[in-house]
C-alpha positions as CSV (number, residue, x, y, z in Angstrom):
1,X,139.6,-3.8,-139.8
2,X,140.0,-1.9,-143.3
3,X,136.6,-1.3,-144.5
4,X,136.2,-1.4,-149.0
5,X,133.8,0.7,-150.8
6,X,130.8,-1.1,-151.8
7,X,131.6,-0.7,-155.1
8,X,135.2,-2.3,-154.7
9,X,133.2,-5.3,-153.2
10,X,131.1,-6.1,-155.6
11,X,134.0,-5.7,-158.0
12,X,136.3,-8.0,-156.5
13,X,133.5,-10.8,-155.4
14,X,132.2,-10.9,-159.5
15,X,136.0,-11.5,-160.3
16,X,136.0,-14.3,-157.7
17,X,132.8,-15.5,-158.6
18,X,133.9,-15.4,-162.4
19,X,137.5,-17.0,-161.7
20,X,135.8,-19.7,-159.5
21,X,133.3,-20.7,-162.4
22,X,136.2,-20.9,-164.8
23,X,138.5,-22.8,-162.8
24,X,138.8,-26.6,-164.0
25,X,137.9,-29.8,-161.9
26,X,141.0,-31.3,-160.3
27,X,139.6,-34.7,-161.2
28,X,136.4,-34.7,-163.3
29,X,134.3,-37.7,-163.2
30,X,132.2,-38.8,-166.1
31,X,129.1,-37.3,-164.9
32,X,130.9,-34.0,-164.3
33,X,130.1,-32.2,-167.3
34,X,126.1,-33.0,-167.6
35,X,126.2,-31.7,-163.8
36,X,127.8,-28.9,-164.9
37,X,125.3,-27.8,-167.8
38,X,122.7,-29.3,-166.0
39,X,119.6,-26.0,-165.6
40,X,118.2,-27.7,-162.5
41,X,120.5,-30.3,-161.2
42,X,119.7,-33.7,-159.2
43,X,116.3,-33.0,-160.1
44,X,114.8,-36.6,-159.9
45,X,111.7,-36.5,-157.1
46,X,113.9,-36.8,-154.1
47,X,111.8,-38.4,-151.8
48,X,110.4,-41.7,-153.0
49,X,108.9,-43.6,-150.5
50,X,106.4,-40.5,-149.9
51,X,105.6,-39.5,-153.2
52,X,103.5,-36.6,-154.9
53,X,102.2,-35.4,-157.9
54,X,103.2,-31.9,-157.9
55,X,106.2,-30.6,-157.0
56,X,109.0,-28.0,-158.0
57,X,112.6,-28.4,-158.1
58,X,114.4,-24.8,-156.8
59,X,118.0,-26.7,-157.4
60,X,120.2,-24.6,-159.7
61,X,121.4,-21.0,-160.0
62,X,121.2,-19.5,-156.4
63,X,123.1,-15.5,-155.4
64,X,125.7,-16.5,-152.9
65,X,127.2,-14.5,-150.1
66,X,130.6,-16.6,-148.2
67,X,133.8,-16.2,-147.6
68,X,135.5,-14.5,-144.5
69,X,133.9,-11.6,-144.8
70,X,130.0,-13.1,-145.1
71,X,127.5,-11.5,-142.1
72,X,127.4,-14.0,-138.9
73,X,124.9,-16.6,-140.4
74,X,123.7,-18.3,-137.2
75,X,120.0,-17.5,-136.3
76,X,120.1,-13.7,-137.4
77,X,117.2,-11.8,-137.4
78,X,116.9,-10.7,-140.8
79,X,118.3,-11.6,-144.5
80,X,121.7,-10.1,-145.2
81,X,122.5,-7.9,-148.1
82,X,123.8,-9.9,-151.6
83,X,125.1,-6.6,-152.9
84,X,128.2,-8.2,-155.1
85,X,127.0,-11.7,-154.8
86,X,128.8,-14.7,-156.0
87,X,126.8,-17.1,-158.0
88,X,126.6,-21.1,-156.5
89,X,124.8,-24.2,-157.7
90,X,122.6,-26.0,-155.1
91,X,122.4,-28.4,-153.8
92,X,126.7,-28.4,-154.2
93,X,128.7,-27.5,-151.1
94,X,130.7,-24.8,-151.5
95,X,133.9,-26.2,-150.7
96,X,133.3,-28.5,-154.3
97,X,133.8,-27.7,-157.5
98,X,130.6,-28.6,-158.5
99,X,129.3,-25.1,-156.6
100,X,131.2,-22.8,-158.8
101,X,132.3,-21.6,-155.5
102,X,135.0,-24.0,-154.7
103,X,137.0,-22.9,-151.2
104,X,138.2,-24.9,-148.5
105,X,135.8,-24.2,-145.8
106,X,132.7,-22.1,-145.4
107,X,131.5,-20.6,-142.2
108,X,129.2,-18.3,-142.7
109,X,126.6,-18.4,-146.0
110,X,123.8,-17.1,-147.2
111,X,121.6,-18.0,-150.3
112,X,119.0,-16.5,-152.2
113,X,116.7,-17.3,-155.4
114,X,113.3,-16.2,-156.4
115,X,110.4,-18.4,-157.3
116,X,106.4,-18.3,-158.4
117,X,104.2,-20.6,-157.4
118,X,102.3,-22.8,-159.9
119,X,99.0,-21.9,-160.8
120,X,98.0,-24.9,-160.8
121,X,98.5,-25.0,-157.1
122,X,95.9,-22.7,-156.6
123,X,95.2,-21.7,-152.9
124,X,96.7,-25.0,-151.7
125,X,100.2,-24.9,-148.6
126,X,103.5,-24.7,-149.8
127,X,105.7,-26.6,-148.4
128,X,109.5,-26.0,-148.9
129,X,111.5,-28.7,-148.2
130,X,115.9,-28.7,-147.9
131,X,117.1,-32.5,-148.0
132,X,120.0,-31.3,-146.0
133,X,121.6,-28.3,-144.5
134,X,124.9,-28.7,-142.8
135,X,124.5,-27.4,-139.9
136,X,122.3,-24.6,-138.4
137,X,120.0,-22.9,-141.0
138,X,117.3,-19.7,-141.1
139,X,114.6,-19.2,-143.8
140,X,113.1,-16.5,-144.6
141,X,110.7,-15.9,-147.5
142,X,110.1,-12.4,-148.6
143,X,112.2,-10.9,-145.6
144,X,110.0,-12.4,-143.2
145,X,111.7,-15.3,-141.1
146,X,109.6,-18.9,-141.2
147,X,112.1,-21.2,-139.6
148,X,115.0,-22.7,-138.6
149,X,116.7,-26.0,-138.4
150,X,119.6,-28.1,-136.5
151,X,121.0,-30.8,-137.9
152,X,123.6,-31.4,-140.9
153,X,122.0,-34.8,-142.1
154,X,118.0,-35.1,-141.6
155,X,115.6,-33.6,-144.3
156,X,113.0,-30.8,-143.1
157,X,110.0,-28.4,-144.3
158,X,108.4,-25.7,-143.5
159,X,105.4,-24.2,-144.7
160,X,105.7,-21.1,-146.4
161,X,102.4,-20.1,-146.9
162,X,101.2,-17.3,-144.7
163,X,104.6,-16.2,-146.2
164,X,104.1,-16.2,-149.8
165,X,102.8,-13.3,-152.1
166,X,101.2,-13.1,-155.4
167,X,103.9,-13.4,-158.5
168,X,107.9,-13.5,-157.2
169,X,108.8,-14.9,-154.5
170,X,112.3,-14.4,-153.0
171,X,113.7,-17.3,-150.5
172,X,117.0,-16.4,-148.1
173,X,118.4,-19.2,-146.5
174,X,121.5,-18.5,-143.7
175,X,123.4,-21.5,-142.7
176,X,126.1,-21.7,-140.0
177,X,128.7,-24.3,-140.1
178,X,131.8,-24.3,-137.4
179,X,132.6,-27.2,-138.4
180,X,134.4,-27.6,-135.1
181,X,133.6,-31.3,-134.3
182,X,130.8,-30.7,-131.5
183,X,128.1,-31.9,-134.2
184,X,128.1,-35.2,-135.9
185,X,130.0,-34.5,-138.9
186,X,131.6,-38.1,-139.2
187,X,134.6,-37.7,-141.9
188,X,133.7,-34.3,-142.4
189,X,135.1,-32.2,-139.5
190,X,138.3,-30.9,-137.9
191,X,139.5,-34.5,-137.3
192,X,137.8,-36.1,-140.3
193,X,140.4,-36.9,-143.3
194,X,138.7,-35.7,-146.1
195,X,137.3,-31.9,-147.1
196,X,134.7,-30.0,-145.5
197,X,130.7,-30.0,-146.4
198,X,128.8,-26.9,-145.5
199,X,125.8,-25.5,-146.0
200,X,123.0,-26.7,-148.3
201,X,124.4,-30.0,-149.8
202,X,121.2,-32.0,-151.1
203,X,117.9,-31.1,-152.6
204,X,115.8,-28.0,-152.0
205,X,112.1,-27.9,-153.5
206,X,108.8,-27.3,-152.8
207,X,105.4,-29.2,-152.6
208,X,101.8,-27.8,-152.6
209,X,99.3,-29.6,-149.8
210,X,96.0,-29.2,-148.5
211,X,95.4,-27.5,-144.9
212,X,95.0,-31.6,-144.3
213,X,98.2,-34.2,-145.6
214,X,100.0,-36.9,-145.1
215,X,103.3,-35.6,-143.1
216,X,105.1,-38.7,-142.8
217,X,104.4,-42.7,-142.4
218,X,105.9,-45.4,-141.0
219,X,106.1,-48.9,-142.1
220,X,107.4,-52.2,-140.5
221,X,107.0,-55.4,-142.3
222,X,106.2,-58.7,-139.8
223,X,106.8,-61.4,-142.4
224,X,106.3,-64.2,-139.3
225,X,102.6,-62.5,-139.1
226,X,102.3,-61.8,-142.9
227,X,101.1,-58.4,-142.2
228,X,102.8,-54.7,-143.1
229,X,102.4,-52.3,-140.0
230,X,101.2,-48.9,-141.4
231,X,101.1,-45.6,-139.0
232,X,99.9,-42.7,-141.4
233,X,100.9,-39.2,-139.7
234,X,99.0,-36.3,-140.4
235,X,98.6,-32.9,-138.7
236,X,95.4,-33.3,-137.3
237,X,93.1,-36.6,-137.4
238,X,91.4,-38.1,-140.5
239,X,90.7,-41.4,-142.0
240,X,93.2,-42.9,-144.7
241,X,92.9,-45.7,-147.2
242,X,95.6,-48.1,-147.5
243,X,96.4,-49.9,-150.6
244,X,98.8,-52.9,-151.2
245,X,99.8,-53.4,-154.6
246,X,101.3,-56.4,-156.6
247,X,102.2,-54.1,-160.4
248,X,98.5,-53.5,-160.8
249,X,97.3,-56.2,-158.6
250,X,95.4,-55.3,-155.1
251,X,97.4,-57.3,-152.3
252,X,95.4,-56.2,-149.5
253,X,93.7,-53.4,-148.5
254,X,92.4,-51.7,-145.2
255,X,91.3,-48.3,-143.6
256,X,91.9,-46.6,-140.7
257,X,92.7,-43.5,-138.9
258,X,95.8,-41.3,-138.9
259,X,98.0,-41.3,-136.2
260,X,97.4,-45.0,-135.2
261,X,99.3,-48.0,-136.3
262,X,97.3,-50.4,-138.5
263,X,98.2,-53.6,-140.5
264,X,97.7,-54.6,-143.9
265,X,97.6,-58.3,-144.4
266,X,100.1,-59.8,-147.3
267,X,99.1,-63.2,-147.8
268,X,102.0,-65.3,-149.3
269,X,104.7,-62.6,-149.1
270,X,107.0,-62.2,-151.8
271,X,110.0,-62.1,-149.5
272,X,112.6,-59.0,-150.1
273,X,116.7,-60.3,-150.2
274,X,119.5,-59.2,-152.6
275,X,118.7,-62.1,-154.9
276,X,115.1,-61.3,-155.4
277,X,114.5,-57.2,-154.2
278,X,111.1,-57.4,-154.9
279,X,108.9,-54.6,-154.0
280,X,105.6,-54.1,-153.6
281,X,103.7,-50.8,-153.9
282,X,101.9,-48.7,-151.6
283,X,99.1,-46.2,-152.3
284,X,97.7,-44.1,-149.4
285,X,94.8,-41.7,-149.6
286,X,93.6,-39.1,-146.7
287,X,89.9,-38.5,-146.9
288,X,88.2,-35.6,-145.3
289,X,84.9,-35.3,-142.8
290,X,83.3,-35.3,-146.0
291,X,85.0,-38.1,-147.6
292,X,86.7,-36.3,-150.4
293,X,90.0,-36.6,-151.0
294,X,92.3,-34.5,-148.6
295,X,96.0,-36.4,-149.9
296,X,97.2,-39.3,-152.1
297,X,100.9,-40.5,-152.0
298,X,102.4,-43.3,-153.3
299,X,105.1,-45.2,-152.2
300,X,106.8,-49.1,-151.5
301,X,107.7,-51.4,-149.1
302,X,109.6,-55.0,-149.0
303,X,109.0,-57.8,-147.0
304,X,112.1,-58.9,-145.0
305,X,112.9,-59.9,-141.7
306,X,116.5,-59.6,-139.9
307,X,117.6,-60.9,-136.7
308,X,120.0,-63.5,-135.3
309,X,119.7,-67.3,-134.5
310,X,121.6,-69.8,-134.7
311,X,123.0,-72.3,-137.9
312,X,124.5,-75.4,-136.5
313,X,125.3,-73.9,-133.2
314,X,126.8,-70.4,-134.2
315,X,125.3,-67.3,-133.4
316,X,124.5,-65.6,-137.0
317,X,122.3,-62.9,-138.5
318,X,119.2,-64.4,-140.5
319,X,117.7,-62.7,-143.3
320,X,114.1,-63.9,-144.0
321,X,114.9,-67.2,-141.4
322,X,118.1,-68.1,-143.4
323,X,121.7,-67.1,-143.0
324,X,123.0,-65.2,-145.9
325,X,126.9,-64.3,-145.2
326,X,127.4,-60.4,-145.4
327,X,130.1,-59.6,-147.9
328,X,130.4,-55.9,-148.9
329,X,132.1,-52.4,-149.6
330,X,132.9,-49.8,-147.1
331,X,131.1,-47.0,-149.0
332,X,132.4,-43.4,-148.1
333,X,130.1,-41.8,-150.9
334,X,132.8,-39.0,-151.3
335,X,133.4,-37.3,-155.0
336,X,135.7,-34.9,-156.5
337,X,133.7,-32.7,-157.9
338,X,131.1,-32.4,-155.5
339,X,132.8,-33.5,-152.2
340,X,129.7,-35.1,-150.5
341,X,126.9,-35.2,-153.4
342,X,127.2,-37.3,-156.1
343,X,127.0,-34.8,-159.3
344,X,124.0,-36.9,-160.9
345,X,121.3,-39.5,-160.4
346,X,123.6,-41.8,-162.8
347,X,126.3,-41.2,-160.3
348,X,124.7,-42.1,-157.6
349,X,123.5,-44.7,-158.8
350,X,126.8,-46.3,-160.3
351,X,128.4,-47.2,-156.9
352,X,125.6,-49.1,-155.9
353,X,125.3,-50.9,-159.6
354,X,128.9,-51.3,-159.7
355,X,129.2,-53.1,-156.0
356,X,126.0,-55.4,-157.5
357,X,127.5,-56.0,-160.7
358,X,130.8,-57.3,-158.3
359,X,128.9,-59.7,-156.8
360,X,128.8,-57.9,-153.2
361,X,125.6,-57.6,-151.4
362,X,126.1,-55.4,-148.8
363,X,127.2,-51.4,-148.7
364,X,128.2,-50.1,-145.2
365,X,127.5,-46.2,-145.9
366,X,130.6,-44.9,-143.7
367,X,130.1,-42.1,-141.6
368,X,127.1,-40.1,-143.5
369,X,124.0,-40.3,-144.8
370,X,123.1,-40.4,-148.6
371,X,119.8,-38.4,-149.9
372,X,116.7,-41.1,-150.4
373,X,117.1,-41.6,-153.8
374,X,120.6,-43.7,-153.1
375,X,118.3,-45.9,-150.3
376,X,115.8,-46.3,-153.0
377,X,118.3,-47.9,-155.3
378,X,119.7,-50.0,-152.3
379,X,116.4,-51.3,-152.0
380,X,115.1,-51.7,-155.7
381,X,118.8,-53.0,-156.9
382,X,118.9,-55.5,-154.0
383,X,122.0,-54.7,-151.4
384,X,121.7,-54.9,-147.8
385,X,122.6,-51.5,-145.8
386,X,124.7,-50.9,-142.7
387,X,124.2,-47.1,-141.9
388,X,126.6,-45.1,-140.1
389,X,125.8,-42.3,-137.6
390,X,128.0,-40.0,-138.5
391,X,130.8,-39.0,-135.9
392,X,131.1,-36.4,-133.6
393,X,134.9,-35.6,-132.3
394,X,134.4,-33.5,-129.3
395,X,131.7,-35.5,-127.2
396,X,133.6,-34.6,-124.0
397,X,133.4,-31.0,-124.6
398,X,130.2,-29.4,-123.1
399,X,129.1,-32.6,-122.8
400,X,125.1,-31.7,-122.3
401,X,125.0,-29.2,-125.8
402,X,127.5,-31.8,-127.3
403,X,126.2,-35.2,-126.4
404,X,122.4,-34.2,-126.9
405,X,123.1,-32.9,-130.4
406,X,124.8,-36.2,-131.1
407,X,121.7,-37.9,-129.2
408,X,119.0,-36.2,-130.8
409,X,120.4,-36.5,-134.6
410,X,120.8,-40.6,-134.2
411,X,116.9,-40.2,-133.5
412,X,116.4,-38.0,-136.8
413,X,118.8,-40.5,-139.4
414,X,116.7,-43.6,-138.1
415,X,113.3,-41.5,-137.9
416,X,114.5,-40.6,-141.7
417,X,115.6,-43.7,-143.0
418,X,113.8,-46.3,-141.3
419,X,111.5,-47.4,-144.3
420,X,113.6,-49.0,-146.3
421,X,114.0,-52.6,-146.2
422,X,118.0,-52.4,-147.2
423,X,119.0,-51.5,-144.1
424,X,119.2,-54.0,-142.0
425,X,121.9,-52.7,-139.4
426,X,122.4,-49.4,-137.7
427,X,125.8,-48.4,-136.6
428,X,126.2,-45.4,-133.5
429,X,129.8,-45.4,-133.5
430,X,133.1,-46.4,-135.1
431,X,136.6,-47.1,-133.7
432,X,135.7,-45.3,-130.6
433,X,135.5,-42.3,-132.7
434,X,133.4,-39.6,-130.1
435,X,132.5,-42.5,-128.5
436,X,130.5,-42.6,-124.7
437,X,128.0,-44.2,-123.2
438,X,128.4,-47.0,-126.4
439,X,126.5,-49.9,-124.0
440,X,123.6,-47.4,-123.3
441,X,123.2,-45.8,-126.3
442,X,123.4,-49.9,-128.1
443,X,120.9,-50.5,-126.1
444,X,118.7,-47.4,-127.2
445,X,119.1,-47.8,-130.5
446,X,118.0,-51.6,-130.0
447,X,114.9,-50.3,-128.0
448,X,114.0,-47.6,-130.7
449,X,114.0,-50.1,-133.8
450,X,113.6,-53.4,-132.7
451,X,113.2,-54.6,-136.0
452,X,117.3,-53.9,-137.3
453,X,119.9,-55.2,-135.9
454,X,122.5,-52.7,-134.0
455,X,126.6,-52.9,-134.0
456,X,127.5,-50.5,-131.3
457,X,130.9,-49.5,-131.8
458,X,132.2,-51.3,-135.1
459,X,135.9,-51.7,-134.8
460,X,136.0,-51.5,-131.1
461,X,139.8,-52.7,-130.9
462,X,140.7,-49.3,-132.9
463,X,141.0,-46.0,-131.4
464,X,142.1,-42.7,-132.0
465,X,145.5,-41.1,-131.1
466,X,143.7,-38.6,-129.0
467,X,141.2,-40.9,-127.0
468,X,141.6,-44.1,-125.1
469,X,139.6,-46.8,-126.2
470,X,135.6,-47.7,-125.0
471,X,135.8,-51.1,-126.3
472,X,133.7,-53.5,-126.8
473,X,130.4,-52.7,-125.2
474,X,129.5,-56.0,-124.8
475,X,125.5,-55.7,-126.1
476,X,123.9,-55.5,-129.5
477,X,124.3,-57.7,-131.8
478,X,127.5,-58.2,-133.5
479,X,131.4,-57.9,-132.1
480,X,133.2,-56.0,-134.2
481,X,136.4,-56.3,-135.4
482,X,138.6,-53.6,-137.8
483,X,141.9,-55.7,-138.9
484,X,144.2,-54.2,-141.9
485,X,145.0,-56.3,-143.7
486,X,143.6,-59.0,-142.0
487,X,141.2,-60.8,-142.3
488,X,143.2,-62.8,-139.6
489,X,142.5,-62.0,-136.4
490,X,138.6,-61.1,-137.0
491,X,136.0,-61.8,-134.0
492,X,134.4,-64.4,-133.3
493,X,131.1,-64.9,-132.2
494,X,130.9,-65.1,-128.4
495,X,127.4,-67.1,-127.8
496,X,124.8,-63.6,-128.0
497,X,126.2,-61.7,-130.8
498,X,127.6,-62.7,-134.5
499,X,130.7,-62.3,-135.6
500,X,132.0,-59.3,-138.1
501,X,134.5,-58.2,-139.4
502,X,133.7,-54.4,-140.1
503,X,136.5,-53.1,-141.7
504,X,139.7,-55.3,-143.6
505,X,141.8,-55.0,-146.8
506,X,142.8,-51.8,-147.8
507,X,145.0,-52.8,-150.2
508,X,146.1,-49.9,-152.6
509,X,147.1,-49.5,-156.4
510,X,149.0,-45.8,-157.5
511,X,146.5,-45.4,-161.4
512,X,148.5,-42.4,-162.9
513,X,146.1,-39.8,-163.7
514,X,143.3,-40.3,-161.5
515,X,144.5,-40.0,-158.2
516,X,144.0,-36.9,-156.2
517,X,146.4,-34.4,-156.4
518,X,148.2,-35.1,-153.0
519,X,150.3,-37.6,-150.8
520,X,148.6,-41.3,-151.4
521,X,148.6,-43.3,-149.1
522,X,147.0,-47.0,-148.5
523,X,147.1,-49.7,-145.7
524,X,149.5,-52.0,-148.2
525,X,150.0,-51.9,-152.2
526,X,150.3,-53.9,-155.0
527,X,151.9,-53.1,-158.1
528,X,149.2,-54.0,-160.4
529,X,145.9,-54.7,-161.3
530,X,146.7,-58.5,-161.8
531,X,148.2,-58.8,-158.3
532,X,145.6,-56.8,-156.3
533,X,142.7,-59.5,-158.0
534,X,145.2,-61.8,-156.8
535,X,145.2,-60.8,-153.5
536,X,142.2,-59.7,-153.2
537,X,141.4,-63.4,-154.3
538,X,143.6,-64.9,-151.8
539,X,142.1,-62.5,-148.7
540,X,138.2,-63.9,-149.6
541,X,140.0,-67.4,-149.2
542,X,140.3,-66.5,-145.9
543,X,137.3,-65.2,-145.4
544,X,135.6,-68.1,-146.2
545,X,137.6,-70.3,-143.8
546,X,136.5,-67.8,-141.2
547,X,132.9,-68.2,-142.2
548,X,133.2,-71.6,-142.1
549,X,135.2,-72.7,-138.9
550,X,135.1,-69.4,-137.0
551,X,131.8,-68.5,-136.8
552,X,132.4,-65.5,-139.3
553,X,129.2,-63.7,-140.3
554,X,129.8,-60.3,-142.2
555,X,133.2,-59.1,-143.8
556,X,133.6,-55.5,-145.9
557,X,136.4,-54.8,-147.5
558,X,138.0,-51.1,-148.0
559,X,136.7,-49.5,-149.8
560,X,134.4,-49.0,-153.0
561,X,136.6,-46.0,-154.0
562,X,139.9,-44.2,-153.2
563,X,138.6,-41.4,-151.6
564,X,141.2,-38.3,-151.2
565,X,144.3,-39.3,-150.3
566,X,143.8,-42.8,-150.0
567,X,144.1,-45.1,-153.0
568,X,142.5,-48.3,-151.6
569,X,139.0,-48.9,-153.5
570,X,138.6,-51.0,-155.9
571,X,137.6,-48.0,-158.3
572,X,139.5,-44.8,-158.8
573,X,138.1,-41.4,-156.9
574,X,136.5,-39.9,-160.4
575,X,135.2,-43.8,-161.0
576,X,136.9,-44.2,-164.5
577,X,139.0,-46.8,-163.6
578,X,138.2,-50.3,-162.1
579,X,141.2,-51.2,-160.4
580,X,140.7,-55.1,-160.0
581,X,139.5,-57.1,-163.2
582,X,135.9,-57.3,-162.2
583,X,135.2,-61.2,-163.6
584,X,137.6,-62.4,-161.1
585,X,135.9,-60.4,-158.2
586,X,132.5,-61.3,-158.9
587,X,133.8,-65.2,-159.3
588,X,135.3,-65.5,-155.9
589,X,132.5,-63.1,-154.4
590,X,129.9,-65.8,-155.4
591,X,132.1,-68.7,-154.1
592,X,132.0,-67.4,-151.0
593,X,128.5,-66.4,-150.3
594,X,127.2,-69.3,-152.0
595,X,129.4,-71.8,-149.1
596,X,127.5,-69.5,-146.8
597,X,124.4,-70.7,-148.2
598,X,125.3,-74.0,-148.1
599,X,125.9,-73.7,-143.9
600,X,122.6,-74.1,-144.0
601,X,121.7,-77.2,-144.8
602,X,124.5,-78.5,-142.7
603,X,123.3,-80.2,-139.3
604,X,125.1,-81.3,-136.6
């Protein structure tokens, strides 16, 4: 191998570094620039359903060490050099332009920034916390190693403390990403369509806690028992104070000790549903021995039940006791400048207001996860969630590293995610996509969160080229159905389990200008935006004849944006363009779920 000077390096990676910051978006979005110019970017409080004070934001400027020739990332021992660093923007991937960085695929990367703690913190534990890491990554702080973590989609922390020094502060993060299919990775990965993600792609920051916190809490709302479960997780025991909160109104309130499910009672509950998301808050205080304050933390819950029954004889999913037909977007929640991160809060919140505004009330987030802030907008906007577990492609490779990986990060999404009341529906698999043990693993899912509904393996009559098809597993709670264009041909419910239709539509329009620069592709076409609200129109016609004589139950069309190469959403990739006229959406949207409401007061 030829071997540069040093001096040549560091050369050569400041030209790169300087070429890749000058290099222009392929296809800027309207939030491209303000991410761009932004000093600390995506730095709303990221975690909002466990909520501090005091915090620090460390997104922003980072040094940055990639490329071909970057050190073997994956658990070394010590921090590499960053002589001739590149510069990157976190919490971008670097295969976006977003990053500054801006190459197809990273392997091996390695990040650094300095810090100081607050002041203000005095002598209280740091936590640092990464929001996600994609897909194997080492900390150290100040050269010393204080963790690791596995997994490209779950938030962790670790506490820095007996780390940390007086003044500057200097964080290394390594992170390892094959991306060779034997991790869930979903669209991302060697048999995904769309580009890579690596490395730190969501929010890194810290939080200051006593030696005695609040490390996570679980909530489950019983609206039959008018009560909110509460567990309040701590490191070691200690009473808490629970507080239910109408605005500034005291629902209910209750004490009790960490570690141990308790309820609080809501008497009258305002019921959460996409036509009235109402939320109530959630203030929770950890006392010590001495009954001083240890930890406060705010947060929110809503008051909603799903499960199926039946409505006139057909097998349906009931929200709050009442059938509300599912009609929604299949939501990939990919962007052109930053690949799997939205570039800004406004961004990420615009799909979801859009897909409201369209008269949809339901997102199925395809085949990732989204940072918290996205599910708090779910649940505060008012649209019901199916979550994808992102896919793994070789689950018949070393089947006991492979399969446990996929096992034990299906446990971390739920564990992550299970507090808000938008979702409503976890999904393991799709189209047999790394698909095994689909019946068991329904069923575990099922066992794990009773509460949710689960569709096993959504599209079950599709398959990859490469791998025969499980089909239909036969449990859970829905059968599943993918049919382009459809909707034709959708299941129908078969006496245990309601009817969807998971995937349908598809149906493309070429917008010169802002399509990605590559072949474009789409299930079917129309030639313009009067004929795709046309058929779109004509395809909800049939929907609601399914609903109403087939037993139909949930239907999402494809998708909310053309993503890559495919230009089937009903908004452009960079979102400037809405490629159906959105009056004539939102009208026929309505029609339909409001003859779904109307199945319910018909007997028979």
């Amino acid at each position: 191998m030829k071997r540069y000077p040093s001096l040549a390096l560091s050369i050569l990676a400041l030209m790169y570094a300087a070429s890749s910051f000058a290099q222009d978006a392929r296809l800027p979005t309207p939030w491209t620039d303000d991410a761009m110019h932004a000093d600390v970017p995506l730095s709303e409080y990221p975690r909002p359903q466990l909520q501090r004070a005091d915090w620090l934001c460390l997104n922003g400027q980072w040094d940055y060490k990639g490329g071909k020739a970057a050190p073997a990332a994956l658990n070394p021992s010590k921090p590499a050099s960053f002589e001739g660093a590149e510069k990157i923007r976190v919490p971008y991937c670097p295969e976006s332009y977003l990053s500054g960085i801006q190459r197809p695929q990273e392997i091996n990367m390695w990040y650094r920034r300095t810090f100081e703690i607050p002041a203000a913190w005095g002598h209280k534990n740091v936590l640092l916390h990464f929001d996600a890491v994609d897909h194997d990554a080492t900390i150290f702080i100040n050269g010393k190693k204080a963790g690791t973590h596995a997994g490209g989609y779950d938030a962790f922390n670790i506490n820095i403390t007996p780390f940390l020094q007086d003044g500057t502060n200097t964080i290394v993060v390594a992170a390892h990403d094959p991306n060779d299919g034997r991790t869930p990775s979903g669209k991302n990965g060697p048999r995904g369509d769309y580009a890579f993600t690596s490395g730190i792609w969501q929010t890194v920051w810290l939080e200051p806690v006593n030696p005695t916190y609040i490390s996570n809490i679980k909530l489950l709302p019983d609206v039959d028992g008018k009560r909110l479960q509460v567990i309040v997780n701590s490191p070691g025991k200690a009473k808490v104070t629970a507080i239910a909160l109408n605005g500034k109104e005291v629902v209910s309130r209750a004490n009790a000790a960490t570690g141990e499910a308790f309820y609080l009672p809501i008497e009258n509950p305002v019921l959460w549903s996409p036509g009235e998301p109402f939320l109530y808050d959630l203030k929770l205080t950890l006392h010590n021995p001495d009954g001083s304050v240890a930890d406060e933390v705010t947060s929110y819950f809503g008051m909603r039940d799903i499960k199926l029954g039946k409505v006139n004889g057909v097998v349906r999913p009931l929200l709050n006791g009442k059938f509300v037909m599912q009609l929604g977007l299949l939501d990939q929640g990919y962007w052109p400048d930053g690949v799997l991160t939205a570039p800004t809060e406004a961004a990420l919140k615009y799909d979801i207001q859009y897909t409201k505004n369209a008269g949809f009330n339901l997102i199925r987030k395809h085949m990732k996860t989204e940072p918290q802030r996205f599910y708090y907008w779910a649940d505060k906007l008012g649209l019901l969630v199916w979550q994808d577990m992102p896919a793994i492609w070789y689950q018949n490779e070393d089947t006991l590293k492979c399969r446990t990986t996929f096992r034990q990060e299906l446990k971390a999404l739920i564990d992550e995610h299970y507090n808000s009341p938008s979702i409503i529906t976890w999904v393991p698999f799709n189209e047999n996509w790394g698909a095994f043990d689909v019946k068991n693993i329904t069923n575990w899912v099922k066992a794990y969160d009773p509460s949710r509904l689960v569709n096993g393996n959504s599209g079950f009559n599709n398959n990859p080229s490469y791998q025969k098809a499980y089909g239909d597993p036969g449990n859970g709670d829905y059968v599943d159905t993918h049919i382009y264009v459809g909707p034709n041909g959708a299941s129908e419910p078969d006496g245990k389990r309601a009817a969807s239709l998971g995937e349908f539509g598809g149906v493309g329009l070429f917008v010169r200008g802002h399509m990605w620069p590559v072949e474009n592709n789409a299930y079917d076409f129309q030639p313009t935006k009067a004929a795709l609200t046309d058929r779109y129109t004509y395809l909800l016609d049939c929907v609601e004849q399914l609903m109403r004589y087939r037993g139909l139950s949930v239907a999402i069309y494809t998708q909310t944006t053309d993503v890559e190469h495919e230009v089937n959403g009903v908004l452009t990739y960079d979102r400037k363009v809405e490629k159906m006229e959105a009056s004539k959406v939102k009208e026929v949207n309505e029609a339909v779920l409001k003859a779904g409401d109307e199945l319910n007061k018909v007997t028979q």
